[in-house]
C-alpha positions in Angstrom: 86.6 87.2 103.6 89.3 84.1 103.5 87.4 83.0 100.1 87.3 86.5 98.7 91.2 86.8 99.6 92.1 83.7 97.4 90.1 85.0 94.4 92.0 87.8 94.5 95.0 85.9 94.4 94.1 83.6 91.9 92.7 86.7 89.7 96.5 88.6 90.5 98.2 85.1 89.6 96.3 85.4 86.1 97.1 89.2 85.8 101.2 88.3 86.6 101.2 85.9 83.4 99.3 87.7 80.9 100.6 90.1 78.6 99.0 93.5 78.3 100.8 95.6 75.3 98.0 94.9 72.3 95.1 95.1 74.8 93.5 98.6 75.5 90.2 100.0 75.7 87.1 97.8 75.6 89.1 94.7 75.1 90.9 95.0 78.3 87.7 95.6 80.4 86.3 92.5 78.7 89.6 90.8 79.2 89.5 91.8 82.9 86.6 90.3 83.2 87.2 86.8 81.6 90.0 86.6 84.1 87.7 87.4 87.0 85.6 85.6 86.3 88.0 82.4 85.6 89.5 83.4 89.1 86.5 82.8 91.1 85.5 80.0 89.1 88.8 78.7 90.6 87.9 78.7 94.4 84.3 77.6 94.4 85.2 74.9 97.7 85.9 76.5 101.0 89.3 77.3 102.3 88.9 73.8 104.2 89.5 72.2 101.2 92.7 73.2 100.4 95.7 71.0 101.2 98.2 72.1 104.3 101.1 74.6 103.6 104.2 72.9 102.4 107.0 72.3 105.2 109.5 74.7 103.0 106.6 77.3 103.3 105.8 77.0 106.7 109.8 77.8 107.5 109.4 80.8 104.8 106.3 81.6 106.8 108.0 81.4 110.3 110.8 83.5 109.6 108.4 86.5 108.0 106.3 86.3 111.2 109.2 86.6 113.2 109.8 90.0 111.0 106.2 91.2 111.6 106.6 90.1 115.7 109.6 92.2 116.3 109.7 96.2 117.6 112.0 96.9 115.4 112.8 100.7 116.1 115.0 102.9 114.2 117.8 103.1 117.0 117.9 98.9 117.2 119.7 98.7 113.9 122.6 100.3 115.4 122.6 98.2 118.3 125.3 96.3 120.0 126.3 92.7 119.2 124.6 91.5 122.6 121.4 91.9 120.7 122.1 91.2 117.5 123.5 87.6 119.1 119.3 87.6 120.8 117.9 88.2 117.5 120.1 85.4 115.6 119.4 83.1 118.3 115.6 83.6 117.9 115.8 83.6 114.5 117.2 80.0 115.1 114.4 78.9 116.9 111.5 80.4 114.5 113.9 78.6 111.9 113.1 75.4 113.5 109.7 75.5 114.6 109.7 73.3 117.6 109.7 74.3 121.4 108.9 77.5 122.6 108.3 80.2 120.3 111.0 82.8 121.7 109.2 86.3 123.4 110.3 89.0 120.6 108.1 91.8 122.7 106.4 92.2 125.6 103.1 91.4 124.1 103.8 87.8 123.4 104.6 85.1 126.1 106.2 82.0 125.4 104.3 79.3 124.3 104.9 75.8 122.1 104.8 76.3 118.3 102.7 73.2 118.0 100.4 75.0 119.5 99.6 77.8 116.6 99.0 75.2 114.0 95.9 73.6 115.9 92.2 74.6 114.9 91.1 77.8 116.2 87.5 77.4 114.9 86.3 80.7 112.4 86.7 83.9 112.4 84.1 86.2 113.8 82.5 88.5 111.6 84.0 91.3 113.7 87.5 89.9 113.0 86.8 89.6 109.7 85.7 93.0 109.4 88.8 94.7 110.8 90.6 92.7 108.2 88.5 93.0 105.3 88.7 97.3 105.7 92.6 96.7 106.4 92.7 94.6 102.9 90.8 98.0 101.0 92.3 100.9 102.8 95.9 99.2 101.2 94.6 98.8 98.1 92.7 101.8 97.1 95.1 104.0 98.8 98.0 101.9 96.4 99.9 101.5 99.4 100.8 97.9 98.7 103.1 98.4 95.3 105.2 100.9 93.1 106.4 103.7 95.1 104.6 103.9 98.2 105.7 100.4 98.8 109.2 100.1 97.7 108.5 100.1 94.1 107.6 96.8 94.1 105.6 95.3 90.9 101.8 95.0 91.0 101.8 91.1 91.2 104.6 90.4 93.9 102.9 93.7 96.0 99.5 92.3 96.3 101.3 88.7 97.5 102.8 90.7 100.1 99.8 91.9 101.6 98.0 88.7 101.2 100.5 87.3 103.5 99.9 89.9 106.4 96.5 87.8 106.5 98.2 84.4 107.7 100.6 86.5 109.8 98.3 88.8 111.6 96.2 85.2 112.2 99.5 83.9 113.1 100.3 86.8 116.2 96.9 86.7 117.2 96.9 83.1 117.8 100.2 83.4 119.9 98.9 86.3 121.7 95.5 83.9 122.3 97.4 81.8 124.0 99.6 84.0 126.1 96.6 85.3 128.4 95.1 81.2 128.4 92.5 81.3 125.9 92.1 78.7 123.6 89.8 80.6 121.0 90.5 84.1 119.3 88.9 87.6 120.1 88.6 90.3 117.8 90.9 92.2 120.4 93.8 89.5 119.4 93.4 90.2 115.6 93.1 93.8 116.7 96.4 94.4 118.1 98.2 91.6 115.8 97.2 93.7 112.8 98.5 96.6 115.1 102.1 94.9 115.3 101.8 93.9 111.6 101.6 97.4 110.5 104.1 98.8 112.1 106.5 97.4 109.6 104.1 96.6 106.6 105.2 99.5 104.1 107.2 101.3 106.6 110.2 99.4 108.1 113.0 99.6 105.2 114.1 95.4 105.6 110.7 94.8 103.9 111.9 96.1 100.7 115.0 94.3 100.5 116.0 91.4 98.8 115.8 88.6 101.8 112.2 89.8 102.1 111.1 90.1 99.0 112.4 86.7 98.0 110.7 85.1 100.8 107.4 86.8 99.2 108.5 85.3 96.4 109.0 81.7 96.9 105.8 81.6 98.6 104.1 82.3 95.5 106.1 80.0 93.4 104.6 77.1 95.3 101.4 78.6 95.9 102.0 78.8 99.7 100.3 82.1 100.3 96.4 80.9 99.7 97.3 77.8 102.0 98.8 79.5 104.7 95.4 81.8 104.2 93.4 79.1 104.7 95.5 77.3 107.1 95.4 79.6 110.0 91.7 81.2 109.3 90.3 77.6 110.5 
């Protein structure tokens, strides 16, 4: 699924800098095609090959799982400045990365940050599974672009949704570790896709600038297929 995923993005990368005006018709199915085909030429090795995430991505990273990890409910935004202090000072401590990654929710326990970037081992095929029908129902429902998803561009759309892969591996990790185990369950991608959703497409701070930059930056220095790789091993 992990290999699939980066041939997508390779294939989207292509699509971002081409230029479609003189191409209709046949020509752009056989166009399509070239490019496809060039993308998956492009990640023949595993995702084992693929260097580590940059340090400046892995604070990017950080700070958009610490989106995904909150319960951010409507009536929170209002909220007093007690817990707007809590949030900043978490947000300190994703920013950092070291320590004890701070409980956002109930679900999570406290555990070191060190901890997440160890090996988990693979997937299982159930996990991949879950993920894999998450990827299409986003997709062929166009619920990852345009106007069901903040009228966000094609290109910087699919990038988001990429990156709920590395996140959702992220969570589940963390929530791994909070009941003791040292492996993942299909039950920990489960309910970290769960949280994921819950904001992915529906919570409004996803389709502001802060966010969409961070989506952004990510891509510039081809963050999103390492962190992909990164936390599917």
């Amino acid at each position: 699924m992990i290999v699939r995923l980066l041939q997508a993005l390779k294939l989207v990368e292509l699509v971002g800098q081409s230029r479609f005006e003189k191409i209709r018709g046949p020509r752009l199915a056989e166009f399509l095609e070239i490019i496809s085909t060039a993308a998956g030429d492009e990640v023949l090795v595993g995702p084992a090959a693929l260097p580590e995430p940059s340090r400046a991505g892995r604070l990017q990273f950080r700070m958009l799982c610490a989106q995904y990890s909150r319960r951010d409910m409507a009536g929170q935004r209002n909220s007093l400045w007690r817990t707007r202090w809590r949030l900043f000072r978490m947000a300190l401590r994703f920013a950092r990365g070291t320590g004890q990654v701070p409980r956002v929710q109930e679900q999570f326990s406290e555990v070191p940050f060190s901890e997440l970037e160890r090996n988990f081992g693979p997937l299982s095929m159930d996990a991949e599974e879950v993920l894999t029908r998450y990827l299409r129902v986003k997709i062929q429902g166009l619920h990852f672009c345009g106007p069901a998803y903040y009228n966000v561009p094609l290109v910087e759309g699919f990038q988001s949704l990429a990156l709920v892969v590395p996140a959702v591996l992220w969570m589940a990790r963390w929530l791994a570790l909070g009941r003791g185990s040292q492996n993942l369950e299909t039950a920990d991608v489960t309910q970290a896709l769960s949280i994921a959703d819950h904001h992915h497409g529906f919570s409004p701070a996803f389709g502001q600038f802060g966010f969409r930059r961070r989506v952004r930056l990510l891509a510039f220095a081809d963050d999103i297929s390492k962190l992909a790789a990164w936390y599917s091993r």
